[in-house]
DRENFI-223332 format. One record per residue (C-alpha): x, y, z; residue in one letter. Coordinates in steps of 0.2 Angstrom, whole numbers, plus 5000, padded with zeros to 4 digits. Layout:
N
XYZA/...
end
This chain:
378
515057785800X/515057615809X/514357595826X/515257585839X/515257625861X/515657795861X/516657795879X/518457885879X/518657695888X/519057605873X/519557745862X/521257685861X/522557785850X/523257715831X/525157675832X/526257825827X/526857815809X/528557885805X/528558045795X/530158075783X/530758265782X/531358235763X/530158295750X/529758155736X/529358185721X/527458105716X/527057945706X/525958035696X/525658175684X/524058225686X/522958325671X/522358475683X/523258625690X/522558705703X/523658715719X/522958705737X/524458785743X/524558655757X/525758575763X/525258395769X/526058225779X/525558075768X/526157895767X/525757805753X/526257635749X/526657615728X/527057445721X/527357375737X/528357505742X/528157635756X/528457825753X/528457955768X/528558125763X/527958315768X/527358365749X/526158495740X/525158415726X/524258495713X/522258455711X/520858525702X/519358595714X/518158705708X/517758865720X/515858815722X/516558635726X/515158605741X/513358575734X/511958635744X/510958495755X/509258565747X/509858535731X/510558365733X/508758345741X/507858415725X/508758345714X/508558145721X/507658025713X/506957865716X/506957675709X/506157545714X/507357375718X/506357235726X/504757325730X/505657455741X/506157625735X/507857685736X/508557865735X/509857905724X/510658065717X/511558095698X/512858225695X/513458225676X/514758295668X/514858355652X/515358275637X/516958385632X/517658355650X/517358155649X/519258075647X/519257895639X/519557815656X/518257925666X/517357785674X/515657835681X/515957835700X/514557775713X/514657845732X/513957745744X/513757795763X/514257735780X/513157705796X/511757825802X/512257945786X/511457975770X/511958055752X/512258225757X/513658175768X/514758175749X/514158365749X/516258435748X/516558265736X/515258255723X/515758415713X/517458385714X/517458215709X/516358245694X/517458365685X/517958225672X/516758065676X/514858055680X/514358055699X/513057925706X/512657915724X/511457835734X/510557795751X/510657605756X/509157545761X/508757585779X/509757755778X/509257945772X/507857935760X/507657775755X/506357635761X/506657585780X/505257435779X/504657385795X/505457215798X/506657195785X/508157085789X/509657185786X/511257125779X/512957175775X/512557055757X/510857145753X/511557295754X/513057205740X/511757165732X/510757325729X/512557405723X/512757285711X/510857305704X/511057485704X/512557475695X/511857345682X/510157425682X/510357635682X/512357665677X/512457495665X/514457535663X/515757495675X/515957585689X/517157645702X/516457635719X/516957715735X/516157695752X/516457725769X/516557625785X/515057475780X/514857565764X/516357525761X/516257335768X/514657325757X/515757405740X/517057255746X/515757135745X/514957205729X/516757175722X/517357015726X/515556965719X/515757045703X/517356995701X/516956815702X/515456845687X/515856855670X/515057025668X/516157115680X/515257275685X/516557345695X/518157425689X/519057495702X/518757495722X/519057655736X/518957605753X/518757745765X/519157675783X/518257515780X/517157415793X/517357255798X/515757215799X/513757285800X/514257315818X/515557285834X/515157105834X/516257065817X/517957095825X/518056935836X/519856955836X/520257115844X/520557095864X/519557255865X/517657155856X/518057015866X/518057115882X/516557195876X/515757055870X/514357005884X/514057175884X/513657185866X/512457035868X/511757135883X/511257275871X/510757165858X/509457095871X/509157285877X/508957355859X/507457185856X/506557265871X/505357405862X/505257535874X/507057535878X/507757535862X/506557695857X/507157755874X/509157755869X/508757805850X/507757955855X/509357995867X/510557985855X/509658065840X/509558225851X/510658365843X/511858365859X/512358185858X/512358165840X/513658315838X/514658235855X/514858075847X/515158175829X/516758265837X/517358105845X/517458025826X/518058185816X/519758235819X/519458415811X/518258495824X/517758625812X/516858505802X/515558465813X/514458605811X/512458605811X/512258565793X/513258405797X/512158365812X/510458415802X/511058295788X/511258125802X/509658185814X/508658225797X/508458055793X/508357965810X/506658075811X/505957965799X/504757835798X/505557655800X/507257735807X/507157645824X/506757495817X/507957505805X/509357555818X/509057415828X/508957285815X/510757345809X/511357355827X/510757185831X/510957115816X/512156975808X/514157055806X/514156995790X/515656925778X/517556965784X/518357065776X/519756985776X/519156835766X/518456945752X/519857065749X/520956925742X/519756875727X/519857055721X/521057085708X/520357265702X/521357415706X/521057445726X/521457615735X/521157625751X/520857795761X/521357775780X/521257915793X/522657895808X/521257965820X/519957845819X/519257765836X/518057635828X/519057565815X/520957635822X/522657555812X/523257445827X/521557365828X/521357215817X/520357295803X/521557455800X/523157305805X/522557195791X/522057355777X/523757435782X/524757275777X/523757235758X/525057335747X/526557245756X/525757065754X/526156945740X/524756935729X/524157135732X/525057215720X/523257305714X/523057375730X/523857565734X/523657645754X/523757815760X/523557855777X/522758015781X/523658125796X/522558205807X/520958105802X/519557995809X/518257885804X/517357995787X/519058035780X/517958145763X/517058235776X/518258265789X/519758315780X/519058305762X/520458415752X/521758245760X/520558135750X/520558235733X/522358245735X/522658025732X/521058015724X/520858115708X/522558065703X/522157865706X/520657895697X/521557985684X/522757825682X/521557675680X/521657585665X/520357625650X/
end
């Protein structure tokens, strides 16, 4: 998730998008069977193309597809990148059910969330391909040192280490909101290297930066803006930053401002609340919180997605107040498949979806996923 003012005030609805009653027929042929028996709005944009359409697809998930938080937590280990520890968690396939273009996938977190927030994805995912995922540094159960400068490039950096370091083989990776911001910048890095890590991109709601300050171009920052640097002074004062984090930490305000970014209500249930409040419990987590909140935006997206020439999907959900379509961020994402130059790029916008697009609504996201996945070149 990406931080944001959580006041109905500057919650401003997405632009509708205009659904077409025809049925089309999908781009794909996808290897598994197993029918959801849903019937769901999507709009995708194929080869520059835009398709509207209310359609069923078929998609492999198991019946156990949710792993239990405990075992997520047991089965964690750790590695050590730059004298800090970081958390990460492994689920393998097996060898018969690898395919010759199942690229290892690593899954990597938004704001204030943690591993265990890719509970409904993991299992899914890993039907044909190895699953890494892992907690940034500052988040869930890795390090949060005391001091540390965060930055939406270290956090690039640790992606690309991890990748080099613990999966060594090209890897797909998805993030959410920063996560994704940090995959982005983990790309275009890559890319420009001649050992390219990075072999395809998923963009779930992306960020447009480390925190509110990023978008400079959107009327509604600029408004906010000497308010933001009041908070940033705030946040630098000890006793009021420990103050507001102990507020917001509280069960109450974290499952309040949960329901305000998840479209699907039901999803926000004690366990999800456990796995965001868990880890702000922890040692270093104020620090941490106000470091990132303070902190430089870091890179624009919108200079990095143009060196990426991989295959790009990007995941949006219409319902998102932080990052929302007609806001410069979803604006710009929206409009990659239609620009010259973007033909690697492939949108579908989630109906009736907010900001963690996996979590919230996460049999949309299997729907566009395992068949892109399916699809990338060996």
């Amino acid at each position: 998730m990406q931080m944001a003012l959580n006041s109905p005030l500057f919650r401003l609805s997405p632009k509708n998008h205009q659904q077409s009653t025809t049925p089309v027929k999908p781009f794909f042929n996808h290897p598994f069977h197993y029918s959801l028996n849903r019937a769901h709005k999507y709009k995708i944009f194929i080869n520059s193309k835009t398709v509207s359409a209310n359609a069923s697809l078929s998609v492999s998930v198991p019946s156990d597809a949710r792993i239990q938080v405990a075992d997520i937590k047991k089965s964690s280990v750790k590695w050590e990148w730059k004298g800090h520890s970081v958390n990460y968690f492994v689920y393998k396939t097996s060898q018969e059910s690898l395919s010759s273009n199942s690229a290892p996938v690593l899954l990597v977190h938004g704001f204030g969330a943690s591993i265990p927030h890719w509970r409904n994805n993991i299992k899914v995912i890993a039907q044909d391909r190895d699953v890494y995922a892992i907690d940034l540094l500052g988040f869930g159960d890795s390090d949060k040192p005391i001091g540390y400068q965060y930055t939406m490039e270290k956090w690039a950096e640790l992606i690309l280490d991890f990748v080099d370091q613990i999966v060594k083989e090209p890897t797909v990776l998805i993030g959410n909101s920063v996560g994704s911001l940090a995959c982005v910048i983990a790309a275009a890095e890559s890319n420009s290297s001649p050992k390219s890590l990075i072999k395809g991109l998923v963009l779930l709601n992306c960020a447009g930066g480390m925190n509110n300050k990023a978008v400079v171009d959107d009327w509604r920052i600029k408004l906010l803006f000497p308010l933001l640097w009041l908070i940033d002074f705030l946040l630098n004062q000890r006793w009021i930053a420990s103050f507001i984090f102990e507020r917001v930490k509280q069960k109450e305000s974290l499952k309040n401002i949960l329901s305000s970014v998840y479209a699907n209500k039901e999803s926000v249930d004690d366990e999800l609340v456990e796995i965001i409040k868990t880890p702000a419990d922890g040692e270093g987590a104020l620090d941490a919180f106000v470091a990132i909140v303070t902190g430089p935006p870091g890179p624009n997206p919108v200079q990095l997605m143009p060196k990426i020439t991989m295959p790009v999907l990007i995941l949006w959900g219409d319902e998102d107040p932080f990052t929302p379509l007609d806001g410069p961020v979803g604006n710009y994402f929206s409009s990659l498949p239609t620009s010259q130059g973007s033909s690697n790029v492939s949108l579908a916008v989630l109906q009736g979806v907010g900001h963690c697009p996996h979590d919230d609504r996460p049999e949309l996201v299997h729907e566009k996923l395992l068949p892109w996945l399916a699809l990338l070149p060996a």
